[in-house]
LUMKOLBA-250811 format. One record per residue (C-alpha): y, z, x. Coordinates in pm, whole numbers, plus 50000, padded with zeros to 5 digits. Example, Ala and Ser with C-alpha at 12.3 -4.5 7.8 and 13.67 -1.06 7.14 Angstrom:
// LUMKOLBA-250811
495505078051230 498945071451367 
This chain:
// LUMKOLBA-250811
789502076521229 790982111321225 793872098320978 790702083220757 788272113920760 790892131220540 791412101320301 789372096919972 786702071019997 787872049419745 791372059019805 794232078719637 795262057719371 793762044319081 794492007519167 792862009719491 789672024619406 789441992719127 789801972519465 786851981519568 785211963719307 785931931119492 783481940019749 780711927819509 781671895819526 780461893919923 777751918319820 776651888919594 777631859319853 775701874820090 772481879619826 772771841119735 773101828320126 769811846820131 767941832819855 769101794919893 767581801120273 764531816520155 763771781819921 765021758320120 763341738420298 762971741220700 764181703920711 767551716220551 768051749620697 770621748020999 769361749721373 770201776421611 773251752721747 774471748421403 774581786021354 776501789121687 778771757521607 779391779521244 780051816221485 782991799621668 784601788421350 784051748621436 782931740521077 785781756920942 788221738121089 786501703821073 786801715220682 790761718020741 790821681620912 789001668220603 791291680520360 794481669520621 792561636220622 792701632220203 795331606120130 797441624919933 798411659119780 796841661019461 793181648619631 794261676319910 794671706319596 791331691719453 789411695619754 790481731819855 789891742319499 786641724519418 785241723719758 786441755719981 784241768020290 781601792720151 783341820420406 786011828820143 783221845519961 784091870320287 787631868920223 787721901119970 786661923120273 789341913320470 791961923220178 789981952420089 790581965020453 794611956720385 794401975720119 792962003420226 795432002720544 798441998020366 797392031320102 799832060220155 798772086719925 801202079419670 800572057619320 801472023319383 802502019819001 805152048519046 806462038919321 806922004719298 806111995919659 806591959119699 804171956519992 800811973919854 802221951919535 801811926519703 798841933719907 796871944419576 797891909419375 796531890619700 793181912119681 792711902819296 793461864319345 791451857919645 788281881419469 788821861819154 789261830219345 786091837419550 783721847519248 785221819519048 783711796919317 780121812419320 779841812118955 781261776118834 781391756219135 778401739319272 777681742519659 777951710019845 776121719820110 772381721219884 773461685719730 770621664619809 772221634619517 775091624819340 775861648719036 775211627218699 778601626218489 779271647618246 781361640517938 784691660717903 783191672517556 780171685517703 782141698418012 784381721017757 781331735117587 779731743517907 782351763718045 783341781117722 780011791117649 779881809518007 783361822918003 782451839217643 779551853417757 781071871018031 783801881117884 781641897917659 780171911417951 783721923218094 784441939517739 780751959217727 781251967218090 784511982318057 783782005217770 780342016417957 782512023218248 784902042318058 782362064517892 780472072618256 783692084418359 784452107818084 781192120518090 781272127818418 785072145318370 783472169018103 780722175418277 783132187918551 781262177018824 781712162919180 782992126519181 781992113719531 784512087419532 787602108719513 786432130919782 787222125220228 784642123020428 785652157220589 785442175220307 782072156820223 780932173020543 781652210120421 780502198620057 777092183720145 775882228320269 775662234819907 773422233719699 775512229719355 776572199719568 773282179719561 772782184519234 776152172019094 775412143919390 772222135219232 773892139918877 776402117318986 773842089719111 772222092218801 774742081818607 776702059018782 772482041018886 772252038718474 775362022218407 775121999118704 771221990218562 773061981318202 775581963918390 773201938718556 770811935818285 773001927017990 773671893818140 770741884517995 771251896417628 774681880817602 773201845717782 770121851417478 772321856817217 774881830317319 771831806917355 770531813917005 773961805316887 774181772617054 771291765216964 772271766216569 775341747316658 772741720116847 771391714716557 773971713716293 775271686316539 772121669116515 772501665116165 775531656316145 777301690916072 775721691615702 773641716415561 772381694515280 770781677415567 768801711915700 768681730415403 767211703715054 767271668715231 764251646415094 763541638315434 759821624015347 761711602415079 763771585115338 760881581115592 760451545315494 763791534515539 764831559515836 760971544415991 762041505615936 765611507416090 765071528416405 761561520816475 761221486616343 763841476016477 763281440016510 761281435116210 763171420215933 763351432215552 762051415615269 764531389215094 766681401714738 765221387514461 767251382714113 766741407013901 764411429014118 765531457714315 765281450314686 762921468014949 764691492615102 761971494515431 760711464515633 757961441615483 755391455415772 756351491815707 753461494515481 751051479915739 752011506315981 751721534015736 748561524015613 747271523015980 749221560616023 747121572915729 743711558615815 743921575316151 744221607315998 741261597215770 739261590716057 740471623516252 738941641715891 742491661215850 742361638115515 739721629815280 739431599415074 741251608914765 744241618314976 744591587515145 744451565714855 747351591114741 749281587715086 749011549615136 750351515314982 746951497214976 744961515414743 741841494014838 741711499715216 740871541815114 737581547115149 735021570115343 733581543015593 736461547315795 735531533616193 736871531616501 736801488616444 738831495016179 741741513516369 741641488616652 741501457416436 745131437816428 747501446516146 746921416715929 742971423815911 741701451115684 738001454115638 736761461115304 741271455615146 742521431814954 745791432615113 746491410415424 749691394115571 750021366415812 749841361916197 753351352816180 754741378015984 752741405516182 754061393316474 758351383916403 758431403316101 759211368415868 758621366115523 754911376715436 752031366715239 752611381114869 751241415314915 751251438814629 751221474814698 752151505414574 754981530314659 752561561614772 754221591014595 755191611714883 758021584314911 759041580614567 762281606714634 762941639814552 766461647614387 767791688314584 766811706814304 763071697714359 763321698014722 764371735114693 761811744514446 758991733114632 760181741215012 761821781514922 760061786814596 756251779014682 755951755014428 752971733314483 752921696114450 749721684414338 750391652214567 750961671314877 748041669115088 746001703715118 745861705015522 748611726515662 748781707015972 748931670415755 751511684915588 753271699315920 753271664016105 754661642015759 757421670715766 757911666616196 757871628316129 760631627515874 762661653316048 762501634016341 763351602016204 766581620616090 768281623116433 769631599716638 767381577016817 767851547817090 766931511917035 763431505017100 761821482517334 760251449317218 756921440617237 755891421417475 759101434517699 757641474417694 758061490018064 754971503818241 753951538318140 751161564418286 749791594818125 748721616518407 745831641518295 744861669118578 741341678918550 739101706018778 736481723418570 737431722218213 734701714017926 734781674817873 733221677817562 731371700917331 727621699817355 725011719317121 724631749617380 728141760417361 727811755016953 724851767416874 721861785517022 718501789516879 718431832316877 721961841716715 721051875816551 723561894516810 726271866716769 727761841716551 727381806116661 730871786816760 730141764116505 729821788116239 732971797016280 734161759216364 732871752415946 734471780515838 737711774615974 738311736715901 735721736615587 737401705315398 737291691415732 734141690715771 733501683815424 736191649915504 733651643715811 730151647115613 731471622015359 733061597715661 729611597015803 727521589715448 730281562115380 728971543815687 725481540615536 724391568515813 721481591515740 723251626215696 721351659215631 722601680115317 721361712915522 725291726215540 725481746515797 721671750415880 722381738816224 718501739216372 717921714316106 720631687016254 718561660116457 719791648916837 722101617116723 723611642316429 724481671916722 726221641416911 728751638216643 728951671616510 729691681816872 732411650316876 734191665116567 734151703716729 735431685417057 738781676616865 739331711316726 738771729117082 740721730717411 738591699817548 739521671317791 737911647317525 740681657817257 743421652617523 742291619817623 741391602617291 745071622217173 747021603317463 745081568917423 746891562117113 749541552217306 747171521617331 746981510517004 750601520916938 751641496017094 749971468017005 750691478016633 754501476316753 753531440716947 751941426616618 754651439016373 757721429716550 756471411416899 758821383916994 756411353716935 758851328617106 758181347217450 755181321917679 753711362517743 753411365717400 750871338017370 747031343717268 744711361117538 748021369517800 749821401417683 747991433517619 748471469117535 746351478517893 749311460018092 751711484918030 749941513717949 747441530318185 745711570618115 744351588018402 742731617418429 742781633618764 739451641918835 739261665519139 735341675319183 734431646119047 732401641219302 730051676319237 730161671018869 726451677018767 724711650018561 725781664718143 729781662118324 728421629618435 726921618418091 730071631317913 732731610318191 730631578618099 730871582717714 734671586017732 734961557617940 732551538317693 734511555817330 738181547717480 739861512817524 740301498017893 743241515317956 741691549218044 741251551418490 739691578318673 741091591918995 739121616319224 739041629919567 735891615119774 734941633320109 732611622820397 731811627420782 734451619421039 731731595321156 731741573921511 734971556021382 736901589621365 738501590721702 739381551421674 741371559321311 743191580821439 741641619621268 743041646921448 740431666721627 740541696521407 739411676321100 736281681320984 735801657020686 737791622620585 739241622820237 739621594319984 741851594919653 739341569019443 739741551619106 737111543818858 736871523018555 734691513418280 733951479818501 732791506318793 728831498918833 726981534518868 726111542419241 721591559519266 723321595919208 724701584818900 728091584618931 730391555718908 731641533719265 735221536319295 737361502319282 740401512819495 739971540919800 742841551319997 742571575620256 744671609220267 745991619820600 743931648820570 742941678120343 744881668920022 744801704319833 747771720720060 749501743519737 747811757919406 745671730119357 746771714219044 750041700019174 747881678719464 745251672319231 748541649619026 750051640019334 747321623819454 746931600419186 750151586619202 748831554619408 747211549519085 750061553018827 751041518618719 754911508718573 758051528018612 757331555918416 754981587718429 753721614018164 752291647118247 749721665518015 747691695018103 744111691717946 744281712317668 746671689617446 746151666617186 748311637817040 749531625216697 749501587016620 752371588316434 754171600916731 752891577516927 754771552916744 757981566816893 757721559317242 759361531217274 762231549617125 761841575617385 761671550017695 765091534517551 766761566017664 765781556718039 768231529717972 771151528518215 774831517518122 774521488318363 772311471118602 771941487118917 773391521418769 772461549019021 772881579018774 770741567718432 768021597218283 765591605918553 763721629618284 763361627617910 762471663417789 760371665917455 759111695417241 755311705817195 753671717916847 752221748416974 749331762016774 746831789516787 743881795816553 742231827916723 744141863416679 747151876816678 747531871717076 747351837717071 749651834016768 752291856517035 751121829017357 752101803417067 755401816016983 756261824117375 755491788917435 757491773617165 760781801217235 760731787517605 759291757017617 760971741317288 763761759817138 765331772217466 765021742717663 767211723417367 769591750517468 769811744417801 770171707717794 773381713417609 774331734017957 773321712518196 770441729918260 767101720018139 764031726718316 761181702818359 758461722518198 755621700618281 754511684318009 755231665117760 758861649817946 758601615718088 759891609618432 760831580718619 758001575718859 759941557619139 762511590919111 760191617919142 758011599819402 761101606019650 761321644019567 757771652219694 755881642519366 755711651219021 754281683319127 755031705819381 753571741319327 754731753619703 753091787119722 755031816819734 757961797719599 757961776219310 756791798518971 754991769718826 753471745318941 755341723818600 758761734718609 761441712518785 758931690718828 758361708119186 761871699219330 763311723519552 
């Protein structure tokens, strides 16, 4: 110790000072040991006799008879390389202290000595071995399931994209590092590290000597603080550049295909052959020019366009402009009308057999018209009216119409699985969480009676979407329904006329009623897809067997159902009433312990017995009002154990029918046009063959985030879309996408062995959404 106290502290030499850099790879071990223990579950964390069994060194040599046990040398190399002990993250201490022992005061690149030489090379390999197995190597010990295989391609990209961004890190570091320390030399102040602990002794009287010390801190503190935090610059920046790349890949590494492409003109086409798949195209003709989209395409659009009709984002004049059956636009649109098959049109000329709505044969002779939105646009008009604001006088006025024909043609653009057949469709569930939310709109929230201080909601409601509202006036005339002309003299509106006003400001608020009618289009989605391309030869395809309800279920988690007062009551009933079969309702019952208690089984400490219930629209209503549940199945006890919303999905699951789950929060809304894709999306759950262990267990998807109200929500907006969207297609490209809730689809059967769909452990998981509440 005497022979030390007169030593520097990080040594004589330049080289071994830079050895002490190694020591951050233990530093960092030691830091990750500590969080994996702190998340880990108490099941997984080792027992007292483990830790002992690890203290005498017993692990590390049953890891020595594994790799003697490999069968031969090359396995043997792969093992110790891909798989070493997590101890030789300690190994740099151990060379650090050879180092340090084998330092004689003199420069090891002057003199040449072969022994610190060699001393110094085995310190840098072992601290570059060690950090190169923290960084890229994955621990076996936290492997709970076989790692899914990853393409060579992919593999590549992966680790070049990390070894360029800390490289860049190495290069920024370096030149940080060497302005600190030239600062520091013409500041001419004390440098801690080249001073003995002896002479720190004498030093540390003075007081010039605190102040360089603290002068010294300073600096050194800063550059370590850039050091650690511009990991996350380069990772954003690389990220951003990926993500370009991701999508030049996408398209097929052309620009025409970003930049001018008449997406919108190709729709048809792109819509019939990955979509409608099995529905066939319309015979060539001599001397006519033949179809270039499937002979039902223009019953699905026509469908597409007359639910935005009914949703008012249209009004009549665009519609006739948007679809092939100029005859079917008109104001009158209803919900019969939506839900009617394919080859029925009330009020339209245009029809098409059972047969050829269901196999996509050869239909009745239907003449249409090509709508002029698909009539093509050559580049140069493509860039005039996309970069030069040049309006087309076809477009349709509503931004967000505009916005999803745009998001449907891009879409259609990228590669896309083969869809599922109708009647063959695997079982999906849309899970909906509810607690307290507003169901639907009612005339107290929109208007009140004395507004002199403030402006009614609805006021502002007509302002905002005036030619929707103007669409929605004109929808209700064209049904032969008494309307008042009063505009936005509200107190004039009678009781029926609030109900629907209060229906159309539902769907253009944050309400459970515009999630749920948004996600039952799923419903009719399919059944479009079963009627224009069903395979009719199948005995499930036969009248009065298959429907859309068999394979498609939405429930909304309804946790105080049960102290819902009676306008939550009225408004549950008439969305159970407005919505097909497919929508369930699942809510936690409660009651006494009761005589029985002891019998069952309830611990002692229990002081109710809890029920996870389902309702219907079959449920008869129970003297309070409320609906008798179907199906009861009691918890074990008090199901609300984390934040709340996770156990208000979990408990549900009983109730989620087919293979397949969906999880929306309650303030989304759906598109039927995108509804149209999903069995395009469930073909990516295929697996390469039967019985293949390591298929997709989650199918990520992007939201269209919007905000009408202020400059904060447009920044919530943009935050979302940056992490939830853009981001995310980043990380998939690194292996590392995150399960942000909602909208991925997850394999049900998967995710019921991980704990649920939703975890939200307090104190450790962020979000009760992301990784889908896996440890």
């Amino acid at each position: 110790f005497n022979g030390f106290s007169d030593e520097p502290l990080f040594g004589y030499d330049l080289a071994t000072r830079l050895a002490a850099v190694g020591l951050v790879v233990p530093l960092h071990a030691m830091l990750w040991w500590i969080a994996r223990w702190q998340v880990t579950g108490v099941s997984l964390r080792p027992t007292m006799e483990e830790r002992m069994r690890g203290l005498k060194g017993k692990w590390v040599l049953a890891w020595f008879r594994r790799v003697r046990e490999q069968p031969s040398c090359l396995l043997r190399l792969q093992m110790i390389l891909c798989t070493p002990p997590d101890i030789i993250s300690l190994f740099p201490i151990g060379t650090y202290v050879a180092v340090r022992a084998a330092d004689n005061g003199e420069d090891v690149v002057e003199t040449g000595d072969p022994v610190r030489l060699t001393i110094l090379a085995a310190h840098a390999v072992i601290t570059l071995f060690a950090l190169f197995h923290l960084l890229l190597v994955p621990s076996r010990r936290y492997m709970l399931w076989q790692l899914s295989r990853v393409p060579l391609r992919s593999r590549v990209v992966r680790y070049f994209f990390w070894c360029l961004v800390f490289a860049l890190k190495f290069v920024l570091a370096c030149g940080i590092l060497r302005t600190v320390h030239d600062t520091i030399q013409s500041l001419n102040i004390a440098r801690l590290g080249f001073e003995s602990p002896s002479a720190l002794t004498n030093l540390m009287l003075t007081t010039q000597w605190w102040s360089n010390a603290l002068l010294w801190f300073v600096l050194w503190g800063t550059m370590f603080l850039l050091f650690t935090a511009d990991t996350q610059l380069w990772f954003t920046l690389g990220c951003t550049v990926l993500g370009v790349a991701t999508v030049f890949k996408q398209r097929g590494w052309s620009s025409a295909k970003i930049c001018y492409e008449d997406a919108m003109g190709k729709l048809p086409e792109r819509f019939s052959n990955k979509v409608l798949w099995y529905s066939k195209f319309p015979p060539k003709k001599a001397g006519r020019e033949a179809a270039h989209f499937s002979s039902n395409f223009p019953l699905v659009w026509d469908r597409i366009v007359a639910y935005m009709r009914y949703e008012d984002d249209i009004d009549t004049g665009t519609m006739a402009d948007l679809s092939f059956d100029v005859k079917a636009a008109r104001d009158g649109v209803v919900w019969e009308d939506l839900t009617a098959p394919l080859h029925h049109r009330r009020g339209g000329a245009a029809r098409a057999s059972p047969a050829s709505a269901g196999g996509g044969d050869k239909p009745e002779r239907l003449r249409v018209k090509m709508p002029h939105a698909f009539r093509g646009r050559n580049a140069s008009e493509t860039c005039f009216h996309t970069y030069c604001c040049v309006v087309d006088r076809h477009e349709p006025s509503n931004a967000d119409v505009v916005w999803r024909l745009a998001a449907l043609g891009r879409g259609l653009g990228l590669p896309m699985p083969r869809p599922f057949r109708g009647p063959y469709f695997p079982g999906i569930t849309v899970l909906i969480p509810h607690y307290g939310e507003q169901i639907l709109m009612g005339r107290k929230e929109l208007f009140k009676e004395d507004h002199r201080s403030v402006v009614p909601l609805m006021h502002w409601l007509k302002m905002k979407y005036d030619e929707e509202f103007l669409a929605f006036a004109n929808r209700i005339r064209g049904r032969g329904i008494e309307w008042p002309v009063a505009g936005d003299q509200w107190e004039e509106y009678s009781d029926s006329q609030w109900e629907r006003v209060a229906s159309w400001a539902s769907m253009r608020m944050q309400t459970l009623w515009r999630t749920v009618a948004g996600m039952c289009y799923y419903h009719p989605a399919l059944q479009c897809h079963f009627e224009a391309q069903g395979d009719r030869s199948s005995s499930l395809a036969k009248d009065g067997v298959w429907d859309a309800s068999d394979c498609f279920t939405c429930l909304v988690s309804m946790q105080m159902y049960k102290f819902f007062e009676k306008p939550m009551l009225e408004h549950t009933d008439r969305m159970l009433s407005k919505f097909p079969s497919c929508l369930k309702i699942a809510f936690i019952d409660c009651q006494d312990k009761g005589e029985a208690a002891d019998r069952d089984a309830v611990h002692s400490q229990q002081e109710r017995r809890y029920f996870s219930c389902l309702i219907d629209r079959n449920c008869s209503s129970g003297p309070d009002g409320r609906r008798l549940p179907v199906y009861r199945v009691e918890q074990p006890g008090y199901p609300i154990l984390g934040d709340g919303k996770g156990d208000n999905q979990n408990h549900a699951i009983p109730f989620m029918r087919g293979h397949f789950s969906q999880c929306i929060d309650a303030n989304q809304g759906a598109y039927f046009e995108q509804m149209m894709l999903l069995p395009c999306a469930l073909g990516e759950f295929r697996s390469h063959a039967r019985g293949d262990g390591l298929s997709k267990r989650i199918i990520g998807f992007p939201e269209h985030i919007t905000s009408d109200i202020g400059s904060i929500g447009d920044f919530a907006a943009s935050a979302e879309v940056a992490f939830g969207t853009i981001l995310q297609r980043t990380y998939a490209v690194l292996g590392a996408r995150m399960h942000y809730g909602h909208p991925d689809i997850m394999n049900k059967l998967f995710m019921m062995q991980q704990g649920g769909v939703s975890k939200a452990t307090k104190t450790i998981n962020l979000s009760e959404d992301i990784f889908a509440g896996m440890d």
